[in-house]
LOTORLUM-585916 format. One record per residue: residue number from 1; residue in one letter; z, x, y of N, C-alpha, C in turn. Coordinates in pm, 1 decimal, padded with zeros to 6 digits. Each point is the difference from the previous one (the first is absolute). Layout:
N
+-----+----+----------+----------+----------+----------+----------+----------+----------+----------+----------+
|   i | aa |      n_Z |      n_X |      n_Y |     ca_Z |     ca_X |     ca_Y |      c_Z |      c_X |      c_Y |
+-----+----+----------+----------+----------+----------+----------+----------+----------+----------+----------+
| NUM |  a |        Z |        X |        Y |        Z |        X |        Y |        Z |        X |        Y |
...
+-----+----+----------+----------+----------+----------+----------+----------+----------+----------+----------+
END
This chain:
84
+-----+----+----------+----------+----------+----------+----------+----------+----------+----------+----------+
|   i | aa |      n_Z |      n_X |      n_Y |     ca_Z |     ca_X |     ca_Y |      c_Z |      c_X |      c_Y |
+-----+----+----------+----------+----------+----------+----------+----------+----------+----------+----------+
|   1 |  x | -16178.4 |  11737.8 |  09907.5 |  00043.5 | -00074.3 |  00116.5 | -00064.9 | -00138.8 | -00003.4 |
|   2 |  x |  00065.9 | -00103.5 |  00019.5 | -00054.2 | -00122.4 |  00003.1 |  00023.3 | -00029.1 |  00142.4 |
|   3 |  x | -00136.3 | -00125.2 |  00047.2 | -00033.7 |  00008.0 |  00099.8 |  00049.6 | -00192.4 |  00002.8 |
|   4 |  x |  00043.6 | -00036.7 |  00153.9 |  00006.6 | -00180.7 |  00023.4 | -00138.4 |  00003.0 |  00021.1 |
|   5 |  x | -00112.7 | -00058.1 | -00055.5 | -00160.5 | -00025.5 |  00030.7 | -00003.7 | -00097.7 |  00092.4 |
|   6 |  x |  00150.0 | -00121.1 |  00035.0 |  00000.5 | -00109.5 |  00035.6 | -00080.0 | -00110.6 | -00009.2 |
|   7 |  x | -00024.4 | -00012.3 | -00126.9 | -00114.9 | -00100.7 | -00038.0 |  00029.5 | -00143.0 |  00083.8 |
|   8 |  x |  00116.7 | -00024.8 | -00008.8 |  00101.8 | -00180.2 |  00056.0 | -00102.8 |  00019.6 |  00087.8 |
|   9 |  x |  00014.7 |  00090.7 |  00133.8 | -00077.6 |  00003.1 |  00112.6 | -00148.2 |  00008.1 | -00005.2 |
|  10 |  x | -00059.3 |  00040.5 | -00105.5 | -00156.9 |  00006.8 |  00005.6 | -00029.0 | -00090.3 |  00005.8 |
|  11 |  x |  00066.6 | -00108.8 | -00123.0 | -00021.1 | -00126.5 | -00028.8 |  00016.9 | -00080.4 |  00121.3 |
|  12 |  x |  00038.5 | -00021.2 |  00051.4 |  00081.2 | -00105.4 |  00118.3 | -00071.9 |  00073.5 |  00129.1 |
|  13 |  x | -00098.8 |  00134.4 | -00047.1 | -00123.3 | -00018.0 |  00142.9 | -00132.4 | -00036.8 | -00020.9 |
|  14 |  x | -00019.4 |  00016.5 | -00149.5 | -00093.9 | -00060.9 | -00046.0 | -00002.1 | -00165.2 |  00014.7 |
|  15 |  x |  00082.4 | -00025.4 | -00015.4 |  00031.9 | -00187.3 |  00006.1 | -00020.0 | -00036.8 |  00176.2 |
|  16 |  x |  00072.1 |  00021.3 |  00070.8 | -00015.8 |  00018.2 |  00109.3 | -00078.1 |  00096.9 |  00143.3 |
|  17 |  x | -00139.6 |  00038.1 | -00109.3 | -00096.0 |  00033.4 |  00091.0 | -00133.6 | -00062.6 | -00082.4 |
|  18 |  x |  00022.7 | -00084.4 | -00132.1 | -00105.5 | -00050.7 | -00087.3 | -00099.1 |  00117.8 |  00002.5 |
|  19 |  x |  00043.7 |  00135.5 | -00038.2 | -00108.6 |  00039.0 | -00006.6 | -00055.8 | -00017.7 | -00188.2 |
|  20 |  x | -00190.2 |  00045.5 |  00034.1 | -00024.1 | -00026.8 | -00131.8 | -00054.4 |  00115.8 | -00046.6 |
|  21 |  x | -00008.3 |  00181.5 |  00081.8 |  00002.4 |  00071.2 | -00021.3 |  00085.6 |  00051.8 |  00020.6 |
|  22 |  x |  00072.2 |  00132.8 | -00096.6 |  00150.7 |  00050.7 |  00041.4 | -00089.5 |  00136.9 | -00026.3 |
|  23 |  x |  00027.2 |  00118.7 |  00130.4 | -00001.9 |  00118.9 | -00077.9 |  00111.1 |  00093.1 | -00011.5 |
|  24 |  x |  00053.1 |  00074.6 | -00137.3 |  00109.2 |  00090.5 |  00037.0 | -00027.5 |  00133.1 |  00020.8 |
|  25 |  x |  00071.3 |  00087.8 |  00101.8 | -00018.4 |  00125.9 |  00004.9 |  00122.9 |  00047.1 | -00027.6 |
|  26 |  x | -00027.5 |  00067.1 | -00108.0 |  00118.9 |  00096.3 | -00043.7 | -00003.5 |  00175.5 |  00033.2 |
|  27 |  x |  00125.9 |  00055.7 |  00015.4 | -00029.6 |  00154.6 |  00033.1 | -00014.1 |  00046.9 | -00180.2 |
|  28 |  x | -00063.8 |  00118.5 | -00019.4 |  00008.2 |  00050.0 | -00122.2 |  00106.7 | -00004.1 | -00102.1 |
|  29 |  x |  00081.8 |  00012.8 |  00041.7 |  00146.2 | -00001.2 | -00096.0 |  00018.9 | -00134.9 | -00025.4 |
|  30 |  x | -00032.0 | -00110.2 |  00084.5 |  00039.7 | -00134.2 | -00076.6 | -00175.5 | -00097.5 | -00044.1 |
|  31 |  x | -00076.0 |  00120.3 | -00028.6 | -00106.3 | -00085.1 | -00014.3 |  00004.2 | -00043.3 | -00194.4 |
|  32 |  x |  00048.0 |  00055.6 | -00073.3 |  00020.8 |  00029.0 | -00106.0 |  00066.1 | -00190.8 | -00026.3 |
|  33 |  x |  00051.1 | -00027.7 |  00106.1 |  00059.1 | -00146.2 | -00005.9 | -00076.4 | -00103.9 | -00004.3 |
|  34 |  x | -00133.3 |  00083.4 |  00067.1 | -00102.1 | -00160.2 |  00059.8 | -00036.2 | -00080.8 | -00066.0 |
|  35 |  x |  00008.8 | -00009.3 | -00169.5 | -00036.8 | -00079.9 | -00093.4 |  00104.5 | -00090.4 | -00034.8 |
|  36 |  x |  00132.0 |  00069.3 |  00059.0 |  00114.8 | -00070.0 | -00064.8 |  00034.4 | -00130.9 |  00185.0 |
|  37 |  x | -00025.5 |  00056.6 |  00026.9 | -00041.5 | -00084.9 |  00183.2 | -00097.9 | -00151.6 | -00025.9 |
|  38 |  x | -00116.3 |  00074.6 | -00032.2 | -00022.9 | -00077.5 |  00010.9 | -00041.5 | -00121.3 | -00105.2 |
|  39 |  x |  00079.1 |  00057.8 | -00133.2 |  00001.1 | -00159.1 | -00068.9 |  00098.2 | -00056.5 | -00016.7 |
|  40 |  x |  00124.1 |  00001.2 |  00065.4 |  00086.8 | -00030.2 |  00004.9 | -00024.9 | -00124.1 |  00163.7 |
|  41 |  x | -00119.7 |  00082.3 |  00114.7 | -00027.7 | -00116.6 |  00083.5 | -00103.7 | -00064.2 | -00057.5 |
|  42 |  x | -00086.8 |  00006.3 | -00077.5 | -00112.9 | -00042.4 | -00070.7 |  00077.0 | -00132.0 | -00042.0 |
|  43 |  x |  00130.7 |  00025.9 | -00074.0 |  00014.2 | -00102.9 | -00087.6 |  00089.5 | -00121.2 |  00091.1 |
|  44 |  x |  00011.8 |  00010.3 |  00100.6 |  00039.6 | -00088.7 |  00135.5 | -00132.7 | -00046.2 |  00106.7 |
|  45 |  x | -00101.8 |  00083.1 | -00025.9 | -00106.8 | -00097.2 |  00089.8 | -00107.7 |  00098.8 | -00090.2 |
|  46 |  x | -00053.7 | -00110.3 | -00096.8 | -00101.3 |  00024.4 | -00115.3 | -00105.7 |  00029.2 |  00121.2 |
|  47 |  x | -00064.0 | -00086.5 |  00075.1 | -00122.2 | -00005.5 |  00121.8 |  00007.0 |  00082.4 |  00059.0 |
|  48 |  x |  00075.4 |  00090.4 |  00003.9 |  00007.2 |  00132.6 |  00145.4 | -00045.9 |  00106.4 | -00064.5 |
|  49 |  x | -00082.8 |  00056.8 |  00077.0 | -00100.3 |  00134.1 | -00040.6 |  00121.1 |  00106.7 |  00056.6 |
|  50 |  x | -00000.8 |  00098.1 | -00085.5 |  00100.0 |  00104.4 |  00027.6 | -00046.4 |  00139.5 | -00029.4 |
|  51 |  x | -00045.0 |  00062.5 |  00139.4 | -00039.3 |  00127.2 | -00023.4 |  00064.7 |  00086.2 |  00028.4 |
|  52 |  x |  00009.8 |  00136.2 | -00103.1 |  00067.3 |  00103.3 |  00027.6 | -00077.9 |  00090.5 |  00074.8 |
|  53 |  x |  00059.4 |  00050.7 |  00076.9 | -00076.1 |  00109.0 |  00116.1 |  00008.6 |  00142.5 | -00071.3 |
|  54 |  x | -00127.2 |  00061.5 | -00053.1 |  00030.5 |  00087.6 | -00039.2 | -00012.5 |  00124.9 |  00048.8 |
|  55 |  x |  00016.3 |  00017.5 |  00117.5 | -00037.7 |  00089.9 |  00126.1 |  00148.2 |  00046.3 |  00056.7 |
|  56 |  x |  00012.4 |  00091.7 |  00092.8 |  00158.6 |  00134.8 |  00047.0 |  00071.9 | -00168.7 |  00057.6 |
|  57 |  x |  00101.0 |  00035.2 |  00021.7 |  00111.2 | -00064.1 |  00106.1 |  00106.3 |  00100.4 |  00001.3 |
|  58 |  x | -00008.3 |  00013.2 |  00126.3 |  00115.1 |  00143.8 |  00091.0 |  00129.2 | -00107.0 |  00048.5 |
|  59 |  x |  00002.0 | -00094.5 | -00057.6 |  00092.3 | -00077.9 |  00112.7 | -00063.2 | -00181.6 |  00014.8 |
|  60 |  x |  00129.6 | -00091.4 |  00073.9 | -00015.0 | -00099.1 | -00004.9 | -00112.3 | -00042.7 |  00149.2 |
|  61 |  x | -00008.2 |  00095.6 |  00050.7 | -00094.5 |  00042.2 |  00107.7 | -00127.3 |  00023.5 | -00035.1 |
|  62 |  x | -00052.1 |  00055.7 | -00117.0 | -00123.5 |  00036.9 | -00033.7 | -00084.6 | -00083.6 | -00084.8 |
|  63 |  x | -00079.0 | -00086.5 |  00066.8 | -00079.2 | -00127.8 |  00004.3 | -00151.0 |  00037.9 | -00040.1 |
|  64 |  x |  00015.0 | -00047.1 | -00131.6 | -00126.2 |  00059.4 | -00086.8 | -00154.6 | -00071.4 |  00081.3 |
|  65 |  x | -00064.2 |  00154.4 |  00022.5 | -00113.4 | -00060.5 |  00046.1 | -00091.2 | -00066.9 | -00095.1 |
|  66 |  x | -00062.9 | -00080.0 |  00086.5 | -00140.5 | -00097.2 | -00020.3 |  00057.1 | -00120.4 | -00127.0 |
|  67 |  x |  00137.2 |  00001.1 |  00063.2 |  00080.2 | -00159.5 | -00066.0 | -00075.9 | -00107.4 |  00018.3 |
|  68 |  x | -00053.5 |  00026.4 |  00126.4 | -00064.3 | -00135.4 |  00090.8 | -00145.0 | -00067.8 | -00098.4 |
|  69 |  x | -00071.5 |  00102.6 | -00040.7 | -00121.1 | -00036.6 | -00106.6 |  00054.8 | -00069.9 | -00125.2 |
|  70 |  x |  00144.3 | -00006.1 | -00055.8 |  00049.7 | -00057.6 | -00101.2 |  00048.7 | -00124.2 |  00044.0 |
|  71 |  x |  00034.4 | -00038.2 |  00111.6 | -00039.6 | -00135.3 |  00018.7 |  00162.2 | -00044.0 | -00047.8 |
|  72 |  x |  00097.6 |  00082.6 |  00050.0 |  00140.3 | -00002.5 | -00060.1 |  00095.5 | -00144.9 |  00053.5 |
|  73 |  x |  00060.2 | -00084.0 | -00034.0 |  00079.1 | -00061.2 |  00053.3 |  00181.2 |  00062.4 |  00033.3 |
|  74 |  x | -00006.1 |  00110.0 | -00073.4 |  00141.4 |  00022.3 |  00000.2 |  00024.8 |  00130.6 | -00062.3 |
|  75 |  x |  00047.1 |  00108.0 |  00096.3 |  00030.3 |  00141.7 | -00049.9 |  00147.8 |  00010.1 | -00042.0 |
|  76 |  x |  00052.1 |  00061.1 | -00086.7 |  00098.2 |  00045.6 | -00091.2 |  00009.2 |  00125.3 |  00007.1 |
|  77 |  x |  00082.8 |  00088.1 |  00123.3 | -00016.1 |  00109.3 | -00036.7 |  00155.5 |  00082.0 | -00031.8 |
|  78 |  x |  00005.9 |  00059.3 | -00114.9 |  00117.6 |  00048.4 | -00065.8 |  00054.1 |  00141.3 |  00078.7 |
|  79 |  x |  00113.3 |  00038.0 | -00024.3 |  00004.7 |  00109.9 |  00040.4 |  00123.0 |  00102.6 | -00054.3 |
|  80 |  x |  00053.1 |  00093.0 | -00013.8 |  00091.5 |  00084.9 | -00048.3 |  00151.1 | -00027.2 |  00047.4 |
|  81 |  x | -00022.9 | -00021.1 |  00098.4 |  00118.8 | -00035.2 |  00082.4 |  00029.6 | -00107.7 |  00088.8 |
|  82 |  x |  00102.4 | -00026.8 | -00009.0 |  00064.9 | -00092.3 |  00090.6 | -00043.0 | -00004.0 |  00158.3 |
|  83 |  x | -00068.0 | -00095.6 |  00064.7 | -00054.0 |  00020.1 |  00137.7 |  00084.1 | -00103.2 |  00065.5 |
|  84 |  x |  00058.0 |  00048.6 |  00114.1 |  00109.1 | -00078.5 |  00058.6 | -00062.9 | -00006.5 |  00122.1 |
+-----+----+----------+----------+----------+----------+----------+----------+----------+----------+----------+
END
């Protein structure tokens, strides 16, 4: 199954929130991607620190604790399904 990751949109919130930390949270099934994520944004903003969260996500609701000590400018969080 291939997944839209919607990168267009990562990009264009990264630009328009200047952040200079990005972190992504992926659920298990699309974490296998996170390398392909993130050098593909790596190679659009060389300066942006990009961490993968390597901790559960139940959902676009489930807000990885103690984000706040990483000092994040901008969460990325992926998910299985379509959230309308």
């Amino acid at each position: 199954m291939e997944y839209d990751l919607e990168i267009p949109r990562i990009i264009d919130e990264i630009k328009e929130s200047s952040a200079k930390t990005v972190c992504l949270q992926l659920p298990d099934g699309l974490k296998t991607k996170a390398k392909e994520i993130v050098d593909t944004l790596q190679k659009k903003f060389p300066s942006v620190e990009f961490i993968i969260w390597g901790g559960s996500n139940f959902g676009g609701c489930d807000i990885p604790s103690g984000l706040d000590r990483l000092n994040v400018d901008l969460l990325v969080s992926f998910g299985h399904s379509e959230w309308k």
